[in-house]
N, C-alpha and C positions, 0 to 999 in steps of 0.2 A: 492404750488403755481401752480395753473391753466395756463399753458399760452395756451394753445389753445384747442377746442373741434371737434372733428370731427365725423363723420355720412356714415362710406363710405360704408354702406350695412344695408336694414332693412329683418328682417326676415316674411315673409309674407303666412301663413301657410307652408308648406315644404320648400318654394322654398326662396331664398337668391336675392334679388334684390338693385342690386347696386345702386348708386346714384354716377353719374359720375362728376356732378355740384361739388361735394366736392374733385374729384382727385387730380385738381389743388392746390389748397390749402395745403392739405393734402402733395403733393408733393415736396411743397416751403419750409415748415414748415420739415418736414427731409432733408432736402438738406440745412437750413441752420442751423440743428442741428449736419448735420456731418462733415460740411464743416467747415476745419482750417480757424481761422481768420488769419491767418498769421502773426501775433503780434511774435516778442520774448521774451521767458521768460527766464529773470534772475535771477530769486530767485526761492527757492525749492519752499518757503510758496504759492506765487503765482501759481503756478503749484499745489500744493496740494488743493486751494482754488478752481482753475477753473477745477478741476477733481472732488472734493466737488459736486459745484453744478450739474455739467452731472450726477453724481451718483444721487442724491436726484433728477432729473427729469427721471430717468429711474427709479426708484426707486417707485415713483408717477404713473409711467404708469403700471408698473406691478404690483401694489396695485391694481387701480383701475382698471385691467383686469381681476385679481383674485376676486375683490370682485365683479363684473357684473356676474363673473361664477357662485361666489356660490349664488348669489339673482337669477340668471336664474336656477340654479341647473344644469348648465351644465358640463358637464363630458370634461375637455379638456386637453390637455399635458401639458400645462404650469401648471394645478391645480397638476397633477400627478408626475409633476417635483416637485415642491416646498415638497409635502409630501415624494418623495425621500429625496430631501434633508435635508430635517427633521428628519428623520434614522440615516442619520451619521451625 
C-alpha cells in the first residue's frame, strides 16, 4: 500500500539536483509517521497489529529502494547491507 510518493532529487548527468517544492511534503509525511499518536494501548494484539503495519510500510520502502538500485544498477549500502545479511 502506496501511501505517498516523493521526488526529492533528479539525477541530471553527474550532478544531483534537488527539488525543494517536494521537502515540505516529504517532511510532513515522516513526522507524522514517527510521531506517537498518543492513544493508549491496552491490549498486547493491538500493540502487535499497530507495530504490524509500521513494519509492512518500512518494509515497502526498503523494497522499493532496493528494487530502483538494482533497475538503476546502482551500487549502494543498503543493497550491500541486505546481501550481508543474507550470509548469515
Amino acid at each position: 500500500m502506496l501511501v505517498a510518493d516523493f521526488s526529492l532529487a533528479t539525477l541530471t548527468g553527474n550532478r544531483i539536483v534537488s527539488k525543494p517544492e517536494q521537502f515540505n511534503a516529504f517532511t510532513a509525511q515522516i513526522k507524522d509517521f514517527a510521531t506517537p499518536t498518543g492513544q493508549t494501548i491496552k491490549s498486547a494484539s493491538k500493540l502487535a497489529g499497530m507495530m504490524a503495519n509500521k513494519a509492512k510500510l518500512l518494509a515497502i520502502s526498503i523494497n522499493e529502494a532496493l528494487t530502483s538500485d538494482e533497475q538503476k544498477e546502482d551500487n549502494s549500502t543498503l543493497k550491500d547491507q541486505l546481501k550481508a545479511l543474507r550470509i548469515y
